[in-house]
C-alpha positions in Angstrom: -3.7 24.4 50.3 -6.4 23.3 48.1 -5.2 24.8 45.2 -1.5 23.5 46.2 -3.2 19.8 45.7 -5.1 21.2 42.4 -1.7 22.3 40.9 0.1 19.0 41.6 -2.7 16.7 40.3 -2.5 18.9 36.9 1.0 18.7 36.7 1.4 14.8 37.0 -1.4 14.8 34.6 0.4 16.9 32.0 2.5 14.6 30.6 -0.3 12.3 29.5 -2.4 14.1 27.7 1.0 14.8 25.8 1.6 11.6 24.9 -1.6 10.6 23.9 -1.7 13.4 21.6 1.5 12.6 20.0 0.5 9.5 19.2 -2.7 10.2 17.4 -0.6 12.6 15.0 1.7 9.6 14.3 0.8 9.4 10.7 -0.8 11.5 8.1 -4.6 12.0 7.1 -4.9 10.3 3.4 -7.0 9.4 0.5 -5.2 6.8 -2.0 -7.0 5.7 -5.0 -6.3 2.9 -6.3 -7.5 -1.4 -7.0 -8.8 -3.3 -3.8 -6.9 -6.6 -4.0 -6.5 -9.6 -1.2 -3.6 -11.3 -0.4 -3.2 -13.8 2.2 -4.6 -11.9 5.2 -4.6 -9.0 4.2 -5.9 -6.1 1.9 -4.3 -4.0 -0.5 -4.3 -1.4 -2.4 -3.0 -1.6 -5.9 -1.9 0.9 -8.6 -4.0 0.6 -11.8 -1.4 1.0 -14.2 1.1 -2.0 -13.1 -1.0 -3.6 -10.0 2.2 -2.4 -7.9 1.5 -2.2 -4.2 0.4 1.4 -3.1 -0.5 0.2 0.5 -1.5 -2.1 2.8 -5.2 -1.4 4.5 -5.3 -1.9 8.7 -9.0 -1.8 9.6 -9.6 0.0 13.0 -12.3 -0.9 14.7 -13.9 -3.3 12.2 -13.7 -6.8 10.9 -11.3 -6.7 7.7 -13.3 -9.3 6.0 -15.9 -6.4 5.3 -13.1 -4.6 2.7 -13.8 -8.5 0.5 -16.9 -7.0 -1.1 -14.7 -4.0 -2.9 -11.7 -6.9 -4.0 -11.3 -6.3 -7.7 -13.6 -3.0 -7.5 -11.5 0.6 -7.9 -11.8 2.5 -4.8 -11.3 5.7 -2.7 -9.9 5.0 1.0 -9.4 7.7 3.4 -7.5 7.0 6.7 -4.3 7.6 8.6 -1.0 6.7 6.7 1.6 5.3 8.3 4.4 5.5 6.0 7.3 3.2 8.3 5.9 0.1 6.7 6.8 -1.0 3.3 4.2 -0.8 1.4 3.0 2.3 3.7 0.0 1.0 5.9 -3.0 3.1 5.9 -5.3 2.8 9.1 -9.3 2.7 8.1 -11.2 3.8 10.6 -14.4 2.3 9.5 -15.9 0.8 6.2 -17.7 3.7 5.0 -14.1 5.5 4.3 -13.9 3.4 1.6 -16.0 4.6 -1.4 -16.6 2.2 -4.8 -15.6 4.2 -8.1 -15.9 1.3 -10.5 -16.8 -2.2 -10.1 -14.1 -3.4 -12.1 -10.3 -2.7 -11.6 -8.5 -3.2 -15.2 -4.9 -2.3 -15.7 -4.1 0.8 -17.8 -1.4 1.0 -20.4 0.9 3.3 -19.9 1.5 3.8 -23.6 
């Protein structure tokens, strides 16, 4: 009988852990390159060439005011990209993902 109970509990559990799981593979493990820029309320990630949009950063976990010391700087960032959003949103799990290459961001020519 004990065991009966034991099965039962694991199978209503099952499911859970399933879904949970699921979810943390949503997006895909990423590091962009690219200028730290602010807009209005948010933080993004800029190509160097023509400043386009590469993605939008999504601090998880910690205050997004702490990615204003890297605006204008070129950067590293590693997190999870969620590529439904346009531009793609990557999810930073905390501040020491992103890593300073240069503390100035200048446009390249592509010519």
């Amino acid at each position: 009988m004990r065991y009966t109970w034991v099965l039962l509990i694991w199978l209503v559990m099952a499911p859970v852990g399933q879904t949970a799981q699921s979810e943390k593979t949503s997006g895909k493990t990423q590091v962009i390159t690219g200028c730290l820029d602010e807009k209005p309320g948010i933080y993004v990630l800029r190509t160097d060439s023509d400043l386009k949009e590469i993605a939008q950063l999504e601090p998880v976990g910690f205050e997004k005011q702490l990615f204003a010391r890297f605006v204008g700087h070129r950067v590293s960032v590693s997190g999870t990209l969620i590529e439904s959003t346009a531009p793609p949103t990557l999810r930073v799990s905390s501040i020491g993902s992103v890593k300073d290459i240069s503390e100035m961001c200048t446009p390249t020519s592509g010519k």
